[in-house]
C-alpha positions as CSV (number, residue, x, y, z in Angstrom):
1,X,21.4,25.0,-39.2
2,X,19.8,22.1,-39.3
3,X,21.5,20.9,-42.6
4,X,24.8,21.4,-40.9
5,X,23.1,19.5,-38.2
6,X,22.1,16.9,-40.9
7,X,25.7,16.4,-42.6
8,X,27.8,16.5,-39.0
9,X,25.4,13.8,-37.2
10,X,25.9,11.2,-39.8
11,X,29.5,11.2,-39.4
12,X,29.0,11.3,-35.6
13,X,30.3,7.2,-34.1
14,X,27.8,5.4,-32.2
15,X,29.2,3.8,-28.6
16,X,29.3,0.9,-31.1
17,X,31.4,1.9,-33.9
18,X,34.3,3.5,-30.6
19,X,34.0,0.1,-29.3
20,X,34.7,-1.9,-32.6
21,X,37.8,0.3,-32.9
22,X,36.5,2.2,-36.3
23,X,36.8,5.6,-34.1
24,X,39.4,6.3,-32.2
25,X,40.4,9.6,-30.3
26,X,42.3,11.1,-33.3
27,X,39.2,10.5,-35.7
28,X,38.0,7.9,-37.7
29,X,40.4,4.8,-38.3
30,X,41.0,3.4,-41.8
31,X,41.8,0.2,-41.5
32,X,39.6,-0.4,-38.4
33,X,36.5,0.2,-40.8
34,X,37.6,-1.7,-43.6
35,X,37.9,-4.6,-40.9
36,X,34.7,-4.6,-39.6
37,X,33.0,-3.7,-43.0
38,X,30.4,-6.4,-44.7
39,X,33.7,-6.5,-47.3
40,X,36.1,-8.0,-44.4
41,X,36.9,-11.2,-45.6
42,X,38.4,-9.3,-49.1
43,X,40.0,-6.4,-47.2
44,X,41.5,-8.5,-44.1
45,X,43.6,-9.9,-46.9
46,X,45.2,-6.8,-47.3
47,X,45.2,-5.4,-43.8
48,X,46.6,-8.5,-42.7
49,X,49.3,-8.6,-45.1
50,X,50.3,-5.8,-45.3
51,X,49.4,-3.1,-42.6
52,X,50.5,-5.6,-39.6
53,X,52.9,-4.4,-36.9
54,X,56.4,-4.8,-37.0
55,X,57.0,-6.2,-33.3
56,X,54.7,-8.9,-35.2
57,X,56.9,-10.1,-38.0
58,X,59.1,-12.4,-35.8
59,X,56.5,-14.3,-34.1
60,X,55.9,-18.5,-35.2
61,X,53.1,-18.6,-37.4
62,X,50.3,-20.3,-35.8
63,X,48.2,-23.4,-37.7
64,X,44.6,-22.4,-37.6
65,X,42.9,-25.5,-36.4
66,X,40.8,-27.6,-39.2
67,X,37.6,-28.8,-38.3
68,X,36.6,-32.7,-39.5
69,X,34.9,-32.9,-42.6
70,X,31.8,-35.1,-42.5
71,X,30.7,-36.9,-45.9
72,X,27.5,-37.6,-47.0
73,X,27.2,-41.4,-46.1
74,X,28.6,-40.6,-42.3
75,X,25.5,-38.4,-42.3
76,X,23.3,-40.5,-43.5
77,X,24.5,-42.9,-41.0
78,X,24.4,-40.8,-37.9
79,X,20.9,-38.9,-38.6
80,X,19.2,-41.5,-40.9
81,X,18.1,-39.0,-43.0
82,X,19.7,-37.9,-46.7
83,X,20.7,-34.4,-46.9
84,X,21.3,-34.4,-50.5
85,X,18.5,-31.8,-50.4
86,X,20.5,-29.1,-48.2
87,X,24.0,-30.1,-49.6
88,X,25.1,-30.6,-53.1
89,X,28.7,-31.2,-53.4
90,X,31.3,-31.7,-55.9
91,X,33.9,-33.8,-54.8
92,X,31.4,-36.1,-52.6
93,X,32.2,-34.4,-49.4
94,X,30.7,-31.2,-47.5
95,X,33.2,-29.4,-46.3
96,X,32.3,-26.5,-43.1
97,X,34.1,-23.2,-43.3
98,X,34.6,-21.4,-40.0
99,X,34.9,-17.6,-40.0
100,X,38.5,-16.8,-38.5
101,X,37.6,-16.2,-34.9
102,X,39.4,-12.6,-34.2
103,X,40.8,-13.5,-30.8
104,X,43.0,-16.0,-31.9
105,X,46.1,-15.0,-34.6
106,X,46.7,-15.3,-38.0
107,X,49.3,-17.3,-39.6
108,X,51.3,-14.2,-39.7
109,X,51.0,-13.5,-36.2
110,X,48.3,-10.9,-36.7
111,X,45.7,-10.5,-34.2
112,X,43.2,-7.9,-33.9
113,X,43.1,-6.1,-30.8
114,X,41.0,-6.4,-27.8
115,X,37.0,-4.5,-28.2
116,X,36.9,-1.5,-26.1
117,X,34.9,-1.3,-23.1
118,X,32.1,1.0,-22.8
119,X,34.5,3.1,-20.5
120,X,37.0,3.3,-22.9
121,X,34.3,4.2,-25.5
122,X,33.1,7.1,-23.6
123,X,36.7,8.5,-23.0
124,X,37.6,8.3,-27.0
125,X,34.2,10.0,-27.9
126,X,34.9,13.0,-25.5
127,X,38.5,13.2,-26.7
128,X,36.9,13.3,-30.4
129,X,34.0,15.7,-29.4
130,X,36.6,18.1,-27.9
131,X,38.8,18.0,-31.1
132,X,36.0,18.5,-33.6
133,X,34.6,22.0,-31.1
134,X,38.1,22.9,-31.0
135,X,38.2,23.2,-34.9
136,X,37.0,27.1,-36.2
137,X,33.5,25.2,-37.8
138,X,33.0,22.9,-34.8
139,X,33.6,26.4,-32.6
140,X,31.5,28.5,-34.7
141,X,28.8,25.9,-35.0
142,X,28.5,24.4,-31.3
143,X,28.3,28.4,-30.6
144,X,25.2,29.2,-32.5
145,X,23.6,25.8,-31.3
146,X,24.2,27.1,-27.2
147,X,22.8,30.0,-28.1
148,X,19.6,28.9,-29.6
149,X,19.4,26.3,-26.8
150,X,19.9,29.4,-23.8
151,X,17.8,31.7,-25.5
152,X,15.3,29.0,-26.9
153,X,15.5,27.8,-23.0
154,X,14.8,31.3,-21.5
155,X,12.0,31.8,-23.6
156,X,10.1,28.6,-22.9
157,X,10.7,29.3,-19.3
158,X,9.0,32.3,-20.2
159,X,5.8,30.6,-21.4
160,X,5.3,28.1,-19.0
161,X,5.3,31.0,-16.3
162,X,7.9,29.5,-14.5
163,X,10.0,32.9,-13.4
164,X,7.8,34.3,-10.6
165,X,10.5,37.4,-10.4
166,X,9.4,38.8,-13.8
167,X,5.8,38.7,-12.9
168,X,5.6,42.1,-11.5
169,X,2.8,43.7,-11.3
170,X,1.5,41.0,-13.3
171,X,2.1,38.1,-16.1
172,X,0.1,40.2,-18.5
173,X,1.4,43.8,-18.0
174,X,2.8,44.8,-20.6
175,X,5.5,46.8,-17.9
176,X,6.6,43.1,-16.5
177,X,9.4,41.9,-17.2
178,X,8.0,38.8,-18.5
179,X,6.5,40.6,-21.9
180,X,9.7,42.8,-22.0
181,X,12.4,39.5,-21.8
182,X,9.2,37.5,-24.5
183,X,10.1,40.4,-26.7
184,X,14.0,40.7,-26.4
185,X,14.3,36.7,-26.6
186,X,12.0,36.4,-29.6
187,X,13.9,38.7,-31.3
188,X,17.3,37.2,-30.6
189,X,16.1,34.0,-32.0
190,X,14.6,35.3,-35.4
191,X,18.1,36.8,-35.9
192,X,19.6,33.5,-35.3
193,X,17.1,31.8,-37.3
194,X,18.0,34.3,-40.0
195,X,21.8,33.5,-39.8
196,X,20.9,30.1,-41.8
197,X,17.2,31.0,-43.3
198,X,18.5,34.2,-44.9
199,X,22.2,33.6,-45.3
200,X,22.0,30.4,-46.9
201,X,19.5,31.7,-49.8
202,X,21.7,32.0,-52.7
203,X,22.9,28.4,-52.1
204,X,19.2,27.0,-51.4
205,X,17.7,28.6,-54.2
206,X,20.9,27.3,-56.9
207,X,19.6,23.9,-55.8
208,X,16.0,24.9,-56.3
209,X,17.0,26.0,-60.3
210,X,18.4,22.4,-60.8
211,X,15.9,20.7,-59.3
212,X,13.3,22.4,-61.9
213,X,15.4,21.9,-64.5
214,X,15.8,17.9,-64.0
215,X,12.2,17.8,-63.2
216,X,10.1,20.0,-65.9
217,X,12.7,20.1,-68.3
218,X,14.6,16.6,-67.9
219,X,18.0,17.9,-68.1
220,X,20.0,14.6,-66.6
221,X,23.2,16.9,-66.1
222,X,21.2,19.3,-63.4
223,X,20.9,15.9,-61.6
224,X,24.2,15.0,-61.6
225,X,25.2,18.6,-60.4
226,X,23.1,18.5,-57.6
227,X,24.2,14.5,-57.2
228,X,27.9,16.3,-56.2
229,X,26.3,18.8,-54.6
230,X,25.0,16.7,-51.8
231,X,27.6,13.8,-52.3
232,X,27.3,13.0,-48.4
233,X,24.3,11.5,-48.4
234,X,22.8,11.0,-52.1
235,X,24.0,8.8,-55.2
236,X,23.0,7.7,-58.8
237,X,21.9,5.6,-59.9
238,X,24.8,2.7,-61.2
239,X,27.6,4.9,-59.0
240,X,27.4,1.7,-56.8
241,X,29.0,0.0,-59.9
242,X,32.2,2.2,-60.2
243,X,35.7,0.6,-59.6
244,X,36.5,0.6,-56.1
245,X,39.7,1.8,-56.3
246,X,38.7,4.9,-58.9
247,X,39.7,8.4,-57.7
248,X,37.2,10.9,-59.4
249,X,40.0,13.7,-58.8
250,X,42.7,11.5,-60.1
251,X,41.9,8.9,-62.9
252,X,40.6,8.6,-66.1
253,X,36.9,7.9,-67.1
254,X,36.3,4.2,-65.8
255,X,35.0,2.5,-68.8
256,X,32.0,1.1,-69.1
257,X,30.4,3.3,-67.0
258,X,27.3,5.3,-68.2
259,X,27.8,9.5,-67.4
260,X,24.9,9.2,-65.6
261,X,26.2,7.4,-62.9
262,X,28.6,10.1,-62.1
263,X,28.3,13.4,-60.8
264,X,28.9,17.2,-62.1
265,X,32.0,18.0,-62.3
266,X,33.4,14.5,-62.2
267,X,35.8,15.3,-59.1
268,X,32.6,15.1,-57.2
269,X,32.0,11.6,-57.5
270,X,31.9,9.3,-54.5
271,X,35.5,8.8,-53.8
272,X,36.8,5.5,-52.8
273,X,35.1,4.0,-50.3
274,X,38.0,3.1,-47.4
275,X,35.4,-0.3,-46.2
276,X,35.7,-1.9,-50.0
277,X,32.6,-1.8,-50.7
278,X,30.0,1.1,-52.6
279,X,27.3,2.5,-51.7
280,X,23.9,1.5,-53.2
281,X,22.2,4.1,-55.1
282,X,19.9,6.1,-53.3
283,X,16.2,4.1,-53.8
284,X,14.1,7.0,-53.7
285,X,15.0,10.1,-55.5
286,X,11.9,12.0,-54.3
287,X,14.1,12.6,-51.1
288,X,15.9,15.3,-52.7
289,X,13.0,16.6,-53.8
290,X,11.7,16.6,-50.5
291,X,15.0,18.3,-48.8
292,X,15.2,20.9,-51.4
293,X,11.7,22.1,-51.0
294,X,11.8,21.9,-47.3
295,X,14.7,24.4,-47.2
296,X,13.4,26.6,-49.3
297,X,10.2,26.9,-47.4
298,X,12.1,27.4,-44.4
299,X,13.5,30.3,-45.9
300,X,9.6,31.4,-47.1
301,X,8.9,31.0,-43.5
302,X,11.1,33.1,-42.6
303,X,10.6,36.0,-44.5
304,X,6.8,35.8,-42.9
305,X,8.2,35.5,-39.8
306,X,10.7,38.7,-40.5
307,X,7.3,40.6,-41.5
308,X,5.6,39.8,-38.4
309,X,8.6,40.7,-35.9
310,X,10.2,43.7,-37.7
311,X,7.0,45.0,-39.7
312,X,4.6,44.9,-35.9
313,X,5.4,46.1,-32.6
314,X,4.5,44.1,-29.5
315,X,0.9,45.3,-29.0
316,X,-0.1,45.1,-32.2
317,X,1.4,41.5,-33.2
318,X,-0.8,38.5,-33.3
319,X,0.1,36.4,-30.1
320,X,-0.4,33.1,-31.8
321,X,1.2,33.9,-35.2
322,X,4.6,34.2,-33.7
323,X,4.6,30.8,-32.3
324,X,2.9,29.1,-35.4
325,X,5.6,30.3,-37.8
326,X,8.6,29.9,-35.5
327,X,7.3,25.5,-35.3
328,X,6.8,25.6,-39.2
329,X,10.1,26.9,-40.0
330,X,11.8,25.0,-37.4
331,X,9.2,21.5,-38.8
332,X,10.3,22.1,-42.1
333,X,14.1,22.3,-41.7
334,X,14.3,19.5,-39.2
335,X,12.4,17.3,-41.4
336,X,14.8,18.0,-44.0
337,X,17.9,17.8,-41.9
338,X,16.8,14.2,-40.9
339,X,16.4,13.0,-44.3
340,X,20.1,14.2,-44.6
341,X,20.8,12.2,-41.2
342,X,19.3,9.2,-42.3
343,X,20.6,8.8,-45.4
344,X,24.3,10.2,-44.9
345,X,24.2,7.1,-41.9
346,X,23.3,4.7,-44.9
347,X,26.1,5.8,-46.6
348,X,28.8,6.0,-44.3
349,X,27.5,2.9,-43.0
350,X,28.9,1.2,-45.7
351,X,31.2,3.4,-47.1
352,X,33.0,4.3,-43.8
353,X,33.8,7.7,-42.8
354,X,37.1,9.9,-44.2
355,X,40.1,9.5,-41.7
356,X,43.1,11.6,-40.9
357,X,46.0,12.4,-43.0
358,X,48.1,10.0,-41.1
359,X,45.3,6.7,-42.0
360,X,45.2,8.0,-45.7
361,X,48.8,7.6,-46.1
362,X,48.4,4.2,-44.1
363,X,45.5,3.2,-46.8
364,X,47.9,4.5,-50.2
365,X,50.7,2.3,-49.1
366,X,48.3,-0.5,-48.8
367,X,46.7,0.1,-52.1
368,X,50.7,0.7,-53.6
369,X,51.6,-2.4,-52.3
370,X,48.6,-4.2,-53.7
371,X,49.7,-3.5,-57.0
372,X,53.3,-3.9,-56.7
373,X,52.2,-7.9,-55.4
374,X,49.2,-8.4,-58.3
375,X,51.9,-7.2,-61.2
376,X,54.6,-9.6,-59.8
């Protein structure tokens, strides 16, 4: 659950990336993230160039205006100071470069359009929230969450004694219907708890094998397996030097890139990234130690846990041990599903996130075009 969790937040926008125009209602938009990428300068080239509207291509071009050069004498004249220090150029003049202000157009008539308001922000992340629970994982997955949060709900409602009608004859009578709805509610939630703790063993306990066998027996190529496995969020070391327009599912080998920077099988490789730009490689690789283990002693957990509910009735089960190993399992997995967060945010963050069908074929045109101008 909470991996799910993990890998579905990081590709959740901020009220910030809506109102840049990198979401919009029908997803994620292409081009709008390789605008507002670090990479902008290099990809607004293209964008611009290419991708602009057609109502546009009849429209004046428009001079950007140039601002007055000052040379080093007039400076030295004006402030009384030499700046030789701070600026060191060429042709005897410093020259200031503006960044293109966005509100005004290009030469071609481009001009980006308007930043959303927070309204507007709001109204395209509850179109996009309603599309993703509409799809059959976004259904399935927003189900179980409501159903942990009601039953997780009822039962801490439970606790705090704050249902006076099930405290007949008393809170502690076993005959209440306090202890009888603590008993149905706890059992409801193991079984939901199993759904992921249980069910995802076979997958948590592959990565466990290839963890081992990178650490105590330095096989590089169990790395690089579980490098694809968790491609969201994780990369090798030198992946961040791979060519940005290589297609892992499509191209050759790039050359004069070390295996190790790539993942197991190949197609698994980060694809390329729609901002222009890679993503560094992840700093610390004790992380995926750390969100490995913490699965898989969510899963011990909840074996014990299993043990305690379906091994013990209601009388004879510890009070506290119930609540100790329900907070353990739930500590571990969250801690790992964060990691996940974090780090999948890192990537995506400079990266962007994957688009629609439509904004892919938007992006290959680009790209075909590109290559049809560089081999003219």
């Amino acid at each position: 659950m909470f991996h799910a969790f993990g890998s579905v937040g990081s590709s959740v926008p901020s009220l910030n990336d809506i109102q840049k125009g990198n979401f919009e209602s029908s997803g994620w938009s292409g081009p709008g993230q390789r605008r507002n990428s670090n990479a902008h300068r290099d990809s607004d080239h293209h964008v611009l160039h290419f991708h602009r509207h057609k109502t546009l291509k009849d429209i004046p071009p428009i001079s950007e205006p140039v601002k007055p050069t000052t040379t080093l004498d007039e400076k030295k004249d004006s402030d009384g100071v030499g700046v030789e220090s701070l600026l060191t150029p060429s042709d005897g003049e410093a020259k200031i470069v503006t960044p293109h202000d966005p509100s005004v157009p290009y030469e071609n008539g481009y001009q980006f359009p308007p930043k959303h308001t927070k309204m507007q922000a709001i109204r395209i992340g509850a179109i996009g929230s309603w599309k993703f629970v509409t799809t059959p994982f976004g259904f399935l997955l927003t189900i179980y969450a409501l159903n942990i949060v009601a039953w997780g709900g009822m039962l801490f409602l439970i606790l705090i004694r704050a249902t006076p009608a099930m405290s007949h004859p008393s809170w502690n009578s076993w005959d209440s219907g306090a202890k009888k709805w603590l008993e149905i509610d706890s059992q409801i939630l193991n079984a939901l708890f199993n759904v992921t703790g249980l069910g995802l063993i076979p997958w948590r306990f592959r990565d466990l094998y290839y963890l081992l066998q990178w650490r105590y027996r330095k096989n590089n190529d169990a790395l690089r397996k579980l490098a694809g496995i968790h491609r969201g969020w994780f990369r090798l070391q030198g992946s961040q030097e791979l060519p940005l327009h290589w297609d892992p599912k499509t191209d050759e080998l790039p050359e004069g890139i070390p295996e190790s920077a790539l993942c197991l099988p190949i197609s698994l490789s980060p694809d390329p990234p729609l901002t222009g730009e890679r993503a560094p490689a992840t700093a610390k690789y004790w992380k995926l130690d750390f969100v490995i283990w913490a699965f898989v002693w969510n899963t011990f957990l909840q074996i014990v846990l299993n043990g305690l509910m379906w091994g013990l009735n209601k009388y004879d089960r510890p009070s506290w041990s119930v609540g100790l190993f329900i907070s353990l399992a739930c500590i571990v997995a969250s801690a790992g599903g964060w990691v996940i967060f974090k780090e999948g945010k890192k990537v995506k963050s400079v990266e962007g996130v994957p688009v629609s069908e439509e904004d892919q074929k938007i992006l290959a045109e680009m790209r075909e075009k590109e290559r049809e101008a560089g081999s003219v």
